[in-house]
N, C-alpha and C positions, 0 to 999 in steps of 0.2 A: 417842203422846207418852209421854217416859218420865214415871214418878213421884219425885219429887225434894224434900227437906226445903227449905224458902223460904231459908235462909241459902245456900243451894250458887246457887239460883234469882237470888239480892242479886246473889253474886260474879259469875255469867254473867252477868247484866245491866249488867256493869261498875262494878261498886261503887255501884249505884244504886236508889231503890226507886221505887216509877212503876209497879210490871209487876204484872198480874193473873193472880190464880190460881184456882183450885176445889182442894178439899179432897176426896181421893176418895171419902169417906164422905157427902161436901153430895150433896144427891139434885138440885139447879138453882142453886144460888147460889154467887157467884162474889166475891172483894175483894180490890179495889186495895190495895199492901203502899202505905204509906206511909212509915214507917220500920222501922230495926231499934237497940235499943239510944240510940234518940232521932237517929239519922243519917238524914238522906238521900241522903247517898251519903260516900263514904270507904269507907275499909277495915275490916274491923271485927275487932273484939279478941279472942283468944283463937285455939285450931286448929277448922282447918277437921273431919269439916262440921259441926259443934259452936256454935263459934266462941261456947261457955261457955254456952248456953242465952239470949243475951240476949230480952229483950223486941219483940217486934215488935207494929207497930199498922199498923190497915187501916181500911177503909171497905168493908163488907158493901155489894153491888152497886155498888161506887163514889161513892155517894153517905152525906149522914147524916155524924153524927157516929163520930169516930175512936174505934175498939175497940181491945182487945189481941185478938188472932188466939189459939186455944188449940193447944198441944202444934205449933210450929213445926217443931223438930226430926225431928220426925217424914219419913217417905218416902210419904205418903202424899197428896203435894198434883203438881199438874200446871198448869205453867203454861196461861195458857190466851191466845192469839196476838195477840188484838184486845180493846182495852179496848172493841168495837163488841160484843161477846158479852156483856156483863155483865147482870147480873139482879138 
């Protein structure tokens, strides 16, 4: 799988957040992006793959109360295929 910043991850997803990722640094833990910049889907503001640093929020294992995800922008997160993986 490549490694891919979560805003590049939103736009392949179709302008949608829903999709699960791991952070290549998490040694087993994985979270559902729930939004980006308070959207759940649309297009999001600013250029790509940037797209201004907005704020993203998730759900560490999919569950639990909504976080901010740190350093988004980063390439170092990997979508991961099945929300059936999560941890």
């Amino acid at each position: 799988m490549v490694s891919e910043n979560i805003y590049q991850m939103y736009v392949a997803n179709g302008n949608r957040a829903g999709f699960a990722v791991k952070r290549d640094s998490w040694s087993w833990q994985t979270a559902i992006i729930t939004s980006i910049a308070g959207k759940i889907e649309g297009e999001l503001e600013g250029r790509a793959p940037y797209f201004g640093n907005a704020k993203v929020k998730g759900r560490m294992g999919g569950v639990g109360r909504e976080i901010e995800i740190s350093c988004p922008g980063t390439f170092g997160y990997t979508r991961v295929d099945s929300a059936s993986n999560l941890k």
